[in-house]
LUMMI-255633 format. One line per field, with one value per residue: residue number from 1; residue in one letter; chain; x, y, z of N, C-alpha, C, O in turn. Coordinates in nm, 2 decimals. Example, Ala and Ser with C-alpha at 12.3 -4.5 7.8 and 13.67 -1.06 7.14 Angstrom:
<rs>
k	(1;2);
r	(A;S);
c	(A;A);
nc1	(1.32;1.28);
nc2	(-0.57;-0.22);
nc3	(0.78;0.71);
cac1	(1.23;1.37);
cac2	(-0.45;-0.11);
cac3	(0.78;0.71);
cc1	(1.32;1.29);
cc2	(-0.33;0.00);
cc3	(0.78;0.79);
oc1	(1.42;1.34);
oc2	(-0.33;0.11);
oc3	(0.85;0.80);
</rs>
This chain:
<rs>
k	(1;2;3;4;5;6;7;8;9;10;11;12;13;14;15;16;17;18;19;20;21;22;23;24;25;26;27;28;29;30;31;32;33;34;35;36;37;38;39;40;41;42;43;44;45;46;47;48;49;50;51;52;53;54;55;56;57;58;59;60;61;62;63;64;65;66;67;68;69;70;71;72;73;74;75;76;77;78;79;80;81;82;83;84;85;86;87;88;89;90;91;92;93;94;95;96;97;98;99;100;101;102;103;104;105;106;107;108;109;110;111;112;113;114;115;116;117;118;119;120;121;122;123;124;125;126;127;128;129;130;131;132;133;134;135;136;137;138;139;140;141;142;143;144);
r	(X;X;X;X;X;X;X;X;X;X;X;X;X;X;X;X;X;X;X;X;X;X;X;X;X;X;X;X;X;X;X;X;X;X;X;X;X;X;X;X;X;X;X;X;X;X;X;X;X;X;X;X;X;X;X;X;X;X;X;X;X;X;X;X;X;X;X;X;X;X;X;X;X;X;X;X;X;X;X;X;X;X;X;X;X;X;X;X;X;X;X;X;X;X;X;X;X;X;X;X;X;X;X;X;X;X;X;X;X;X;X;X;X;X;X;X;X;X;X;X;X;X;X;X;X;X;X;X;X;X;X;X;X;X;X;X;X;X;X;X;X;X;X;X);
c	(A;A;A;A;A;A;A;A;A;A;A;A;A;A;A;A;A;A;A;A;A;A;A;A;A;A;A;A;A;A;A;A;A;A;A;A;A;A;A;A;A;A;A;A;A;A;A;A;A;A;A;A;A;A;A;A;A;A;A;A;A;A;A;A;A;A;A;A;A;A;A;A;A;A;A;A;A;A;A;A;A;A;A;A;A;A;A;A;A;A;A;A;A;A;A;A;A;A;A;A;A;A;A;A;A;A;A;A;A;A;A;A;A;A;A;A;A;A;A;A;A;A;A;A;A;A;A;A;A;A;A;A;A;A;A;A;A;A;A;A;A;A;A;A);
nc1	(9.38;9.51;9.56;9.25;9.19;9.40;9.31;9.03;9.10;9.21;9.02;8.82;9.01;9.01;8.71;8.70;8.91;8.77;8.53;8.57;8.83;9.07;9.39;9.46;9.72;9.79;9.69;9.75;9.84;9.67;9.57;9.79;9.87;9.63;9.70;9.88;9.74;9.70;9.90;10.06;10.29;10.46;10.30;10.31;10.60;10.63;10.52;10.65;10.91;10.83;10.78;11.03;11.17;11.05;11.10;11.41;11.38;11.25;11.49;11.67;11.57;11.65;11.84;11.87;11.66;11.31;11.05;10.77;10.87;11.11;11.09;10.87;11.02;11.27;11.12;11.01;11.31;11.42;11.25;11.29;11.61;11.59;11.38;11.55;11.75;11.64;11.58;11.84;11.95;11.77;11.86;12.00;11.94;11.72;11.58;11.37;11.30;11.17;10.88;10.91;10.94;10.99;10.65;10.74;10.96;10.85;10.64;10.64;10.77;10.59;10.39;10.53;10.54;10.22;10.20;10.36;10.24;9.94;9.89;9.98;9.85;9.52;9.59;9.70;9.45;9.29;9.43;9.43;9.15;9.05;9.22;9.09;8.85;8.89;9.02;8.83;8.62;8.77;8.80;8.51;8.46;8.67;8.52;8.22);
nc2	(12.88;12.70;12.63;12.58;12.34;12.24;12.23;12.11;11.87;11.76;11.76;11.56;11.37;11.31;11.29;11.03;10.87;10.84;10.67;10.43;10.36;10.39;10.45;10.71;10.72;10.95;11.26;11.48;11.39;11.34;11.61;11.71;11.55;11.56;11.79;11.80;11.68;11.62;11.61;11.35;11.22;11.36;11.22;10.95;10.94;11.06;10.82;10.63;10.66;10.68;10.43;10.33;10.39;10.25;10.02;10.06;10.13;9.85;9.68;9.83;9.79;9.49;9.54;9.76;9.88;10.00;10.15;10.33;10.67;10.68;10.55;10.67;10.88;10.81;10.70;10.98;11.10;10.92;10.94;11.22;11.24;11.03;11.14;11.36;11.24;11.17;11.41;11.51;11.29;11.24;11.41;11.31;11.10;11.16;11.36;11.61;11.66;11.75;11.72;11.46;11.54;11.47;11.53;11.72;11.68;11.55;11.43;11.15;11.02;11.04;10.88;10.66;10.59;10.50;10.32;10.13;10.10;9.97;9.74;9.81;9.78;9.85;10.13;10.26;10.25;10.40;10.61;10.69;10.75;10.93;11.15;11.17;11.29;11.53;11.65;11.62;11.80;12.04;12.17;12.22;12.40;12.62;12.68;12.75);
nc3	(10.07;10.14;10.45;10.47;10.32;10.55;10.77;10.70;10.65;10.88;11.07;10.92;10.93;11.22;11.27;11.11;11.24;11.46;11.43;11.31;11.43;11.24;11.19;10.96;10.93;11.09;11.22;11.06;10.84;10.62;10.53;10.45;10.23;10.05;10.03;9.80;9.57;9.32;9.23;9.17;9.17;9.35;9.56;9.54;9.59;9.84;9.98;9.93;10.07;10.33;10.35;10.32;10.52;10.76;10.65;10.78;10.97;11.09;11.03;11.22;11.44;11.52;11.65;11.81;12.10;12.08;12.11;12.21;12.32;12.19;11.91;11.79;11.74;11.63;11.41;11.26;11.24;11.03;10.89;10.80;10.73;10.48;10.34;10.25;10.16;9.93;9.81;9.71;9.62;9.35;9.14;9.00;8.88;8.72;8.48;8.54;8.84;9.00;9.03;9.10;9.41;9.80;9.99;10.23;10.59;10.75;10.76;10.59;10.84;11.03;10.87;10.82;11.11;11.17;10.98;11.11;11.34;11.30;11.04;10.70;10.49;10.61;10.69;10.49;10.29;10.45;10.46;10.18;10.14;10.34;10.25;10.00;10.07;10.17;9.97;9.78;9.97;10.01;9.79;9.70;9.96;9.83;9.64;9.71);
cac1	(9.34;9.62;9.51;9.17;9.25;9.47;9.20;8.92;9.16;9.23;8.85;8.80;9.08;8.96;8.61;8.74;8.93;8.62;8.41;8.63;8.97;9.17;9.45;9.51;9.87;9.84;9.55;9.77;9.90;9.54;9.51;9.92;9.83;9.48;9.72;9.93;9.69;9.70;10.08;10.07;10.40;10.47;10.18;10.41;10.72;10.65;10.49;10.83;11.04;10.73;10.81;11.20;11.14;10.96;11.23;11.50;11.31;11.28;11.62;11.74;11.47;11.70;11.99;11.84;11.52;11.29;10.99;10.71;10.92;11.19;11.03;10.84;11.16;11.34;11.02;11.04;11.40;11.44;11.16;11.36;11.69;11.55;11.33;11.68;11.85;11.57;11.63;11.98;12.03;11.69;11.85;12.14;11.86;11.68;11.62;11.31;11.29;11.08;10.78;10.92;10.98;10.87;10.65;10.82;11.02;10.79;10.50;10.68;10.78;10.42;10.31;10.58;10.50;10.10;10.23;10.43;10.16;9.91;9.88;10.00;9.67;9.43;9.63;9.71;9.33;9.22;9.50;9.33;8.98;9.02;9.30;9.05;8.75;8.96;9.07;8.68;8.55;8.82;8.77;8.41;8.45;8.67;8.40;8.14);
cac2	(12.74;12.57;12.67;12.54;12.23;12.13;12.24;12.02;11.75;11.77;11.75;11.42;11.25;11.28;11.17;10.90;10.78;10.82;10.62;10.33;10.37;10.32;10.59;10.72;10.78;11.06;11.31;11.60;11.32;11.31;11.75;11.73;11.47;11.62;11.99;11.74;11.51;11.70;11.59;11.22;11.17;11.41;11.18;10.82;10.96;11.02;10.72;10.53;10.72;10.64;10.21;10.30;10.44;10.17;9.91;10.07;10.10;9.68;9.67;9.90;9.70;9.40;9.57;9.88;9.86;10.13;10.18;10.43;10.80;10.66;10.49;10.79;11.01;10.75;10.74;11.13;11.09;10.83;10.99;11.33;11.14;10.91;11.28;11.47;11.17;11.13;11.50;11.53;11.13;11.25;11.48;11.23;11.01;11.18;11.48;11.68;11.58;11.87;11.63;11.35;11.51;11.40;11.61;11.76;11.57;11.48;11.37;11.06;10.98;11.03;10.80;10.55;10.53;10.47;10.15;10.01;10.04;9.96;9.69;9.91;9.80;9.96;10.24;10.34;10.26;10.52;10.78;10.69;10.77;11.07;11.23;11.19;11.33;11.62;11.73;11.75;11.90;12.20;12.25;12.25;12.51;12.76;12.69;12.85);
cac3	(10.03;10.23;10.55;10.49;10.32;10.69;10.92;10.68;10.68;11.07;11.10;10.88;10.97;11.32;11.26;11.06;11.35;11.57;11.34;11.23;11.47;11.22;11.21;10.85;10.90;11.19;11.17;10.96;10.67;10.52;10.49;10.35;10.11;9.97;9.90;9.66;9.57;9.21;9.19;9.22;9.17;9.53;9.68;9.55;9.65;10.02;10.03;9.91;10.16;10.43;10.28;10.33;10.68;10.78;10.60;10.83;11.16;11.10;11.00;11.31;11.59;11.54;11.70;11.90;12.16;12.00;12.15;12.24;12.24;12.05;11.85;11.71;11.73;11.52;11.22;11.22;11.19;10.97;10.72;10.73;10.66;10.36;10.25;10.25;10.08;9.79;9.76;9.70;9.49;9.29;9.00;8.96;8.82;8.67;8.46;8.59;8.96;9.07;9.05;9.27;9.56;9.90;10.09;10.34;10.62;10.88;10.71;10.55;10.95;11.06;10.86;10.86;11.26;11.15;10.96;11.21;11.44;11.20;10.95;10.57;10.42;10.60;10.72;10.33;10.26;10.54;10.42;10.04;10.16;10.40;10.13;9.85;10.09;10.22;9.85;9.76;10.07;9.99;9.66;9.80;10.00;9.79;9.52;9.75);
cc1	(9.42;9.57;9.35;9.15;9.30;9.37;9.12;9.00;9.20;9.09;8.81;8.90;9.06;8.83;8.65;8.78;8.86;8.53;8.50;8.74;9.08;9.24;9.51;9.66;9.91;9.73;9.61;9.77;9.82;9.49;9.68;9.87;9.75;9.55;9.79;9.90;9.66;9.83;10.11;10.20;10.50;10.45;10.28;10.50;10.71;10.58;10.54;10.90;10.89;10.76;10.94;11.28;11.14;11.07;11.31;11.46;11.31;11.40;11.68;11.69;11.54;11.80;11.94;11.68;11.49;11.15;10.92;10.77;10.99;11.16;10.98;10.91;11.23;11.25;11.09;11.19;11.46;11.35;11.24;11.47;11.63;11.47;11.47;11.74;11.79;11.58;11.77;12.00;11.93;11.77;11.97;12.04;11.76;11.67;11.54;11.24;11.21;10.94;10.76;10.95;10.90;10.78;10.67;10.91;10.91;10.69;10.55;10.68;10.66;10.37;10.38;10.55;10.36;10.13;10.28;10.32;9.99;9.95;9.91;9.90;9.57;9.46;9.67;9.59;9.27;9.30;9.44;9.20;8.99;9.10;9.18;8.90;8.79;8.97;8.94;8.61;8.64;8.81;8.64;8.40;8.50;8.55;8.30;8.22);
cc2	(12.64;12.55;12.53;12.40;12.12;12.13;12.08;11.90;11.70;11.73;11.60;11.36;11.24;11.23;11.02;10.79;10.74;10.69;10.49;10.27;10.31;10.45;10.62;10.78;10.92;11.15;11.47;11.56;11.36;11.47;11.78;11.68;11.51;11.77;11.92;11.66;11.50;11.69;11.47;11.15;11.17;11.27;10.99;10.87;10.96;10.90;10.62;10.57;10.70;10.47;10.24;10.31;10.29;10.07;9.94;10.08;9.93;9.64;9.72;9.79;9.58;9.41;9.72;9.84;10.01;10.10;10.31;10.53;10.79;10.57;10.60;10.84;10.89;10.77;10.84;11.11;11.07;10.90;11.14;11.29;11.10;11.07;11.35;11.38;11.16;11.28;11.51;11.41;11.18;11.36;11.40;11.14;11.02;11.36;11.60;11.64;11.66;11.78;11.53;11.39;11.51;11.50;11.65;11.67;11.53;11.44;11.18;10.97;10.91;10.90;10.60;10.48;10.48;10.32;10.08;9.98;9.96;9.81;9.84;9.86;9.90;10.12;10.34;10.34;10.37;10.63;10.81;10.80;10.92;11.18;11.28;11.32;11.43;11.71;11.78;11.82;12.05;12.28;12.28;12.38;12.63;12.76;12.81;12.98);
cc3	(10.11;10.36;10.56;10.44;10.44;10.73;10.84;10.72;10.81;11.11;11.05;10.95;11.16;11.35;11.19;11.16;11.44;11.55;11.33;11.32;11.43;11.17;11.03;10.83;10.97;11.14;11.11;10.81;10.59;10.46;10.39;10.18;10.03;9.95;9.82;9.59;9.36;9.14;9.23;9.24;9.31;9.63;9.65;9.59;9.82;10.05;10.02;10.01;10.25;10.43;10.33;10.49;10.74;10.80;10.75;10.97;11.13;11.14;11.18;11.44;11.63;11.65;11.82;11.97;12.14;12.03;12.17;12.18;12.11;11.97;11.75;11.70;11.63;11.38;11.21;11.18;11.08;10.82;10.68;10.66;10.52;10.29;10.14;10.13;9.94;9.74;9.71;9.59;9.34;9.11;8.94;8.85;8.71;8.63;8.47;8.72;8.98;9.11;9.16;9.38;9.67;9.95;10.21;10.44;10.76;10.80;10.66;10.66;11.02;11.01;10.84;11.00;11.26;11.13;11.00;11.28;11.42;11.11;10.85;10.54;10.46;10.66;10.55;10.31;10.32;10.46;10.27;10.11;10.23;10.32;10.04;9.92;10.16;10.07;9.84;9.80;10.06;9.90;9.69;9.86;9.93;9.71;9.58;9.79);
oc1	(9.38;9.52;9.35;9.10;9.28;9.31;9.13;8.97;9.23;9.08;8.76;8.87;9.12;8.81;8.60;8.73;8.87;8.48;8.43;8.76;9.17;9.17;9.59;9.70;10.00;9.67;9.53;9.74;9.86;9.40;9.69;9.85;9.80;9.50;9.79;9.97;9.62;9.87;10.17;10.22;10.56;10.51;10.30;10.49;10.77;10.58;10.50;10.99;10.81;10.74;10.97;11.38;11.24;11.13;11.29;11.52;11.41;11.43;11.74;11.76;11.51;11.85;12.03;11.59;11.56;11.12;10.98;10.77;10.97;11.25;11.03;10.89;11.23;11.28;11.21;11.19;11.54;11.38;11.25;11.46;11.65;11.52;11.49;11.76;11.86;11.60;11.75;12.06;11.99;11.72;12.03;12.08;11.72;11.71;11.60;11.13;11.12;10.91;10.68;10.98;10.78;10.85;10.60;10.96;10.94;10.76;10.47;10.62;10.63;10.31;10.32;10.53;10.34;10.10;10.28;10.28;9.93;10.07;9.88;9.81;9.53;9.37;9.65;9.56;9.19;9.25;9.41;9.20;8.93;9.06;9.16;8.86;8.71;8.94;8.91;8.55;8.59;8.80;8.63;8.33;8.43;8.48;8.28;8.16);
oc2	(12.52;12.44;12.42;12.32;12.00;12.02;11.97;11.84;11.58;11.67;11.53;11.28;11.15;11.15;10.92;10.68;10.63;10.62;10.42;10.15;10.24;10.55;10.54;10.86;10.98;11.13;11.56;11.62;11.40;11.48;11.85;11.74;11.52;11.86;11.98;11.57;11.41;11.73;11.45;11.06;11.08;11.22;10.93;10.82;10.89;10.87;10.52;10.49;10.72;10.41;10.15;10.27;10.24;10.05;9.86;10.03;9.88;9.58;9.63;9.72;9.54;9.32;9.76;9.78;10.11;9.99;10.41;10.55;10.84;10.49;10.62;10.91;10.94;10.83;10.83;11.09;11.15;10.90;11.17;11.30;11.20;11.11;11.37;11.43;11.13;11.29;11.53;11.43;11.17;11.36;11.44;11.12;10.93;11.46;11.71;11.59;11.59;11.77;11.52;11.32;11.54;11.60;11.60;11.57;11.46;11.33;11.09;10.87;10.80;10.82;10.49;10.35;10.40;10.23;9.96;9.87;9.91;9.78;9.95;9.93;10.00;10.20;10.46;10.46;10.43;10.72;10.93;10.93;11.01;11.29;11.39;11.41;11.45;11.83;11.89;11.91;12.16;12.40;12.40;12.47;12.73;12.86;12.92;13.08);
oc3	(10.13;10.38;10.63;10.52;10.46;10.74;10.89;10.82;10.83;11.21;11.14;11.03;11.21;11.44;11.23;11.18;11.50;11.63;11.41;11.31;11.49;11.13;10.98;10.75;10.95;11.03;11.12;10.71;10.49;10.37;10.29;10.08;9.91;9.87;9.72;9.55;9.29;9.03;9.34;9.32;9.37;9.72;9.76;9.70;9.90;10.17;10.08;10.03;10.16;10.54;10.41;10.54;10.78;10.90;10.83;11.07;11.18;11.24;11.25;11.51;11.74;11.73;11.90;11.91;12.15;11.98;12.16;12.06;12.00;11.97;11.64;11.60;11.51;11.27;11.17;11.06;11.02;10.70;10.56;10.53;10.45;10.19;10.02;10.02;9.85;9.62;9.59;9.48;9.23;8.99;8.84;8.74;8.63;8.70;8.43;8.72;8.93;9.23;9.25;9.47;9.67;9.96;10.30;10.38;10.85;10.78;10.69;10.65;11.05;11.08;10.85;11.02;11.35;11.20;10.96;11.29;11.51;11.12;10.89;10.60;10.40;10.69;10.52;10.32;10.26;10.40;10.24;10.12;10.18;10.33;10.02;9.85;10.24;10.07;9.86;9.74;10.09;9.90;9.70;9.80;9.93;9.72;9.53;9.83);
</rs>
């Protein structure tokens, strides 16, 4: 189910880009998203630590020139960092974290680097839309 899930979602979120060119947050975010899209809380959490990313690349750009490679090598960074860190502060705060946590550490990166380059409106609205049409095209498929 996982498997087929990424591919569909690799498939939309590259017609999507085709059709529209607007990048939903990197063309794996939208097949991650749609295997947790059933665990909303997963699907808000990396998308706070993807916002916190974001914050700190601003924050950093004042004082470091961050560009192109590093620029992407910072997100990725910066989203594993802030992943790791929402793991680890998360049971202090609360008392069944299992729910909040992010998915994985690159994905948050990925898509933090979409919304820098990107407007966050319609780069969340595309990762909305090809998420939601990735989940039903898989369930979709195991169905048959």
């Amino acid at each position: 189910m996982a498997v087929e899930t990424l591919l569909i979602g690799l498939v939309v979120a590259v017609l999507y880009v085709e059709i529209t060119d607007i990048h939903p947050g990197g063309v794996v975010v939208p097949g991650y998203i749609a295997l947790y899209l059933d665990q909303p809380l997963r699907v808000m959490a990396t998308l706070a630590v993807a916002l916190v990313s974001l914050l700190s690349y601003r924050f950093l750009s004042r004082y470091l020139i961050l560009f192109g490679r590093r620029r992407f090598a910072i997100f990725v960074l910066l989203g594993g960092i802030w992943a790791e860190a929402w793991l680890l502060l998360l049971p202090s705060f609360f008392a069944s974290p299992f729910e909040l946590r992010v998915i994985g550490w690159v994905i948050p990166g990925l898509l933090a680097n979409n919304l820098q380059r990107q407007k966050p409106l319609p780069t969340l609205a595309s990762l909305g839309i090809t998420s939601i049409v990735t989940y039903f095209l898989a369930r979709l498929v195991t169905y048959l």
